[in-house]
Steps between C-alpha positions, in 0.01 A plus 500: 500500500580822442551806716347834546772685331563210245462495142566209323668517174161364283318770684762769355507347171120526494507877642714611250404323204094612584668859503627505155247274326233707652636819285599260203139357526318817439744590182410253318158536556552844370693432216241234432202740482682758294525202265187459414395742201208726507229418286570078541139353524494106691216401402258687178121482520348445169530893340859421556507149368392649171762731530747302501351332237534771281808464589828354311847486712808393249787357688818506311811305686835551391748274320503115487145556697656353789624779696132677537309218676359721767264638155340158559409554868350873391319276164336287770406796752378733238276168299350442909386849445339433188726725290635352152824458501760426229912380591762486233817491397657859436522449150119486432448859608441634119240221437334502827404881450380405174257268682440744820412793216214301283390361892464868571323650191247208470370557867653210636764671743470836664777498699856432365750460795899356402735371769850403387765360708891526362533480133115545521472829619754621250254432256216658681562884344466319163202334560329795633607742199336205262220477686446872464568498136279268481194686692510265821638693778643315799325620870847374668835396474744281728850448427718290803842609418587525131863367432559828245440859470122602333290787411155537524242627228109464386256506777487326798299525795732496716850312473670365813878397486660287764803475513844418694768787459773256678503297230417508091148707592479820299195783562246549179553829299222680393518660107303752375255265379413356800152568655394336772663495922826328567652412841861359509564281835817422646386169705887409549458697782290250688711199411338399144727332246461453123473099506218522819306838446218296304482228789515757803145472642508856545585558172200294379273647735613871368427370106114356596430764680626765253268289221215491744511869563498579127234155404257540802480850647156650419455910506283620820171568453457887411224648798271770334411827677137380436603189757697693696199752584229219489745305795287453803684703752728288758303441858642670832 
């Protein structure tokens, strides 16, 4: 047994370590919920279902298609949502607008999103200047650290570029041509790399939520003065 003024060494370890993971506990929580993107929707009733049925996400992975798996786990989240998707190889991006463009001027699409990881979102500036030349603008853009320099023009909802400045990451230029919002993102800076950025679960949860804020957000209902007068005033 131990004494009054005796603390045994499990009860220091356990003192000490509660007094650092305590601290260490409630950063990640933080870092956790400033992870999760505005806009990301868990669970869509049925206006959004059709939403994201209008819908069409293009995932294009980089070379040899075996360095962008984590597209696969985003395919399979963004299909439970009941969003079309599309993955392919880099080199498909000229045909695959083709398609996305005569989707989008028969009615079949409203909604063009492209997410391209490595070698796949190099090509993403060229797909979305074809797909404005060819009438079929694209609502939003995702590229997850392109391995070379590119420049953005056409329109474009708006075009987010992740990428990692410690290693081949570059940010996207804008040319004169360009209409549309671009944000360049350093996420080297929280410990991303080029060969993991697609399978970070962060990362993922960042790209759905993105599309879901673009796919499934509805406009608030506009209140008339004529409403706002006829309200029955608020019981005291």
């Amino acid at each position: 047994m131990k004494s009054g003024n005796e603390t045994g060494f499990m009860d220091v370890i356990q003192f000490r370590s509660g007094r650092w993971l305590r601290p260490l506990r409630w950063m990640a929580v933080a870092i956790l919920l400033m992870a999760v993107p505005v806009g990301a929707v868990a669970s869509p009733g049925n206006a959004a279902s059709s939403a994201a049925a209008d819908t069409h996400v293009y995932l294009l992975r980089g070379v040899l298609n075996i360095f962008s798996l984590g597209l696969d786990e985003i395919a399979a989240k963004l299909r439970q949502q009941g969003f079309s998707v599309t993955i392919a190889n880099y080199l498909s991006w000229s045909s695959l607008a083709d398609e996305a463009a005569a989707e989008y001027r028969s009615g079949r699409t409203r909604t063009i999103v492209l997410v391209g990881h490595s070698s796949g979102a190099t090509v993403l500036p060229d797909m979305v200047a074809r797909l404005d030349r060819l009438g079929a603008p694209v609502k939003l853009a995702i590229g997850l650290d392109s391995v070379f320099r590119t420049s953005l023009s056409g329109r474009v909802g708006r075009y987010i570029n992740f990428y990692v400045a410690n290693g081949n990451g570059e940010p996207v230029a804008k040319t004169s041509q360009f209409h549309g919002e671009l944000e360049n993102i350093d996420v080297g800076k929280i410990g991303m790399a080029h060969l993991t950025i697609d399978k970070s679960e962060i990362m993922q949860r960042k790209v759905i939520g993105a599309i879901d804020a673009v796919a499934l957000s509805r406009p608030k209902p506009v209140v008339t003065p004529r409403a706002e007068v006829s309200a029955p005033a608020a019981r005291r």
